[in-house]
N, C-alpha and C positions, 0 to 999 in steps of 0.2 A: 124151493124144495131142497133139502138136505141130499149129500150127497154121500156116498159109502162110509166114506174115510170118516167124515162130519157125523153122522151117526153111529159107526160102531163105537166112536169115542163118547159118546153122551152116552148110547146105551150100556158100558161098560160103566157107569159111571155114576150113574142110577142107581143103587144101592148107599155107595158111597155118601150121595146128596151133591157131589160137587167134583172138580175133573184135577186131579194134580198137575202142578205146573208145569209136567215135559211134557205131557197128553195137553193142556191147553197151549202151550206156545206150535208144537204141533200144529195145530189145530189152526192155529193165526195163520204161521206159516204156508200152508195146506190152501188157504183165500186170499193169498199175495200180501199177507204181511212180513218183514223183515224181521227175524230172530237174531238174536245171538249167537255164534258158533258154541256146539256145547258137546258133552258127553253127557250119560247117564251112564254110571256105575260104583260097583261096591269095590272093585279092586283099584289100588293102590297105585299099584304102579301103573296101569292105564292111567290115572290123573294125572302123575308124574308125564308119562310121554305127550299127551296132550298138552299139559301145562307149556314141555319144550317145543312142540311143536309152532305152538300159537302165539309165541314171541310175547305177548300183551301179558301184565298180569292178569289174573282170572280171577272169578268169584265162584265162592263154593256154595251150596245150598244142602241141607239136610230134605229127602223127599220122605215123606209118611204121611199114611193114611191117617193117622192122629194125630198130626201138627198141621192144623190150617193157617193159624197165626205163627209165620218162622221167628220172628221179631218175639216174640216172646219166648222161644226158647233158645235165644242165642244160635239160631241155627243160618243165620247167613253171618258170611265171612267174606270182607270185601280186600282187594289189592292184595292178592298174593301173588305174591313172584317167586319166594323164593322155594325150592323141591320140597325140603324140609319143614318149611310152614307146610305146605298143603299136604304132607303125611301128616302131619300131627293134628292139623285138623279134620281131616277126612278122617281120621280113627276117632275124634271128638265125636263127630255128626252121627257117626255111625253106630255110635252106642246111645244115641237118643231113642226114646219109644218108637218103635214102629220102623225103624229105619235100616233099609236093609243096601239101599242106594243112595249116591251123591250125585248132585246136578254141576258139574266140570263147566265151566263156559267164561267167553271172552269179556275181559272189563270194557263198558264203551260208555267212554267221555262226551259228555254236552250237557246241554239245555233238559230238564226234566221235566214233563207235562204229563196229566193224566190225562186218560181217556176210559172211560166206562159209557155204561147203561144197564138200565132198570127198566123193567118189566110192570108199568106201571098201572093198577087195578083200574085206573079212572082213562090214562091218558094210552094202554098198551107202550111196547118200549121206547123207550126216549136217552137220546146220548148228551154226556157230561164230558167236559172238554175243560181243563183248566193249568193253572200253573201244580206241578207234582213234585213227584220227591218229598222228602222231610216237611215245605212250608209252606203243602196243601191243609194243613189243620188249621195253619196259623194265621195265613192270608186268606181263606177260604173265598179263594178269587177261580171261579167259575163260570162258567154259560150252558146252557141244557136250550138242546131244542128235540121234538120229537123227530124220530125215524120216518123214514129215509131219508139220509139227508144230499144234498147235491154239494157240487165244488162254493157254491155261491154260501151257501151255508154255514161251511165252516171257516170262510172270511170272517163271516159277520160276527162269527163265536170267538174270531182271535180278535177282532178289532171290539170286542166288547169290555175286554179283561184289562183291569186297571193295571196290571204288569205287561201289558202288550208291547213293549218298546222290548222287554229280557225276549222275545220271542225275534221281533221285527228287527233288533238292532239298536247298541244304546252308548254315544257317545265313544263311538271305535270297534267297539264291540260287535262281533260280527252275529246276524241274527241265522236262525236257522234253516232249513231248506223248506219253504211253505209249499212249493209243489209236493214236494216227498210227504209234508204233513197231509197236508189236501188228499191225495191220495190213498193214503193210508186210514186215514177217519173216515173215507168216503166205502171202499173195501170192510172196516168194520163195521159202519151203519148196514150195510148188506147183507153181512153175516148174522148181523143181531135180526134182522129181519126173517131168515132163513131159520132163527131156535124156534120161533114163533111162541107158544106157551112154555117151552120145555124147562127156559132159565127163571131163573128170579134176578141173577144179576152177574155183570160182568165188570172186574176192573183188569186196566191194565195201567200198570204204577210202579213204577215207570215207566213210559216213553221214553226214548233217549235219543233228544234229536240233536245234529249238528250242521252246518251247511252243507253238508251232502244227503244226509241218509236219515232216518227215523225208526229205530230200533226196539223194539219190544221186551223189553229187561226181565218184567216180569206178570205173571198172568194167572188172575184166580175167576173162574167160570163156578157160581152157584146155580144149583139146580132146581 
């Protein structure tokens, strides 16, 4: 069963077709997934204080209801540190269609994995678990198994993956925190359970894991 918070944000949302990405990280967040520290806003100098605030460089996002695809309108902007970059881009973003806010938040380094599910006509929803980032198109190295899934599950979905070693650890290389993954796949298999009909699909692309933590970078919920 859906819970308040879980439902006023799909039902708001519904018109739309689909939920913007402070409303869906929200939303992870809200079922024990790990966000990003972020802001939502259109002023300026709040990004600036936050920027100092957060010591990390930060990544900027254009939010509008008519830009689904950000990668196509040059509307994500990564590694900024410095004041002056993130004015000059936050006035970029902000004269895109629709855009009346900017998503402020922490840059977090690691490992990139996706994690989605699909609401599947034959099989109801089912979760995709693979290597992410940029060279999920290219390696199209994934594992899908149906909902719900348990701890024992999403072993078998990382030791399936012909890159499993960039995950496990690879010749020094320290691999990533697999309780923290386990956990966090396991919490959004749940959740996907809990839309019941209401999605058609969810990605989150990236995961940003490292041997402590697993991070949810970015998040697009179709409806």
């Amino acid at each position: 069963m859906l819970n308040d918070k879980t439902e006023l944000i799909l039902n708001q949302s519904k018109d739309l077709g689909w939920v913007l990405e402070p409303d869906a990280k929200q939303l992870m967040a809200h079922h024990g997934l790990e966000i990003p520290k972020f802001i939502l806003t259109g002023n300026i100098q709040m990004g600036r204080e936050f920027l100092k605030s957060i010591r990390t460089p930060v990544v900027v996002k254009a939010v509008s209801e008519k830009i689904i695809h950000k990668t196509e309108f040059n509307a994500v902007v990564t590694h900024i540190s410095d004041p002056d970059q993130l004015t000059e881009q936050m006035q970029r973003l902000l004269t895109l269609d629709g855009c009346s806010q900017v998503l402020v938040e922490e840059m977090i380094h690691g490992i990139e994995v996706i994690v989605g599910a699909k609401n599947d006509y034959q099989f109801g929803p089912v979760i995709v678990f693979g290597i992410g980032g940029t060279s999920v198109e290219i390696y199209n190295d994934t594992a899908i198994r149906m909902a719900p899934l348990k701890a024992a599950d999403v072993t078998s979905m990382v030791q399936s993956l012909k890159g499993k070693e960039i995950l496990t650890g690879f010749r020094g290389a320290a691999g990533i925190n697999m309780a923290a993954l386990t956990d966090s796949m396991v919490k959004f298999s749940d959740l996907i359970m809990t839309f019941g009909d209401q999605f058609d699909s969810v990605d989150l692309n990236p995961v940003i894991c490292t041997p402590d933590r697993c991070v949810v970078a970015d998040a697009r919920i179709i409806l």
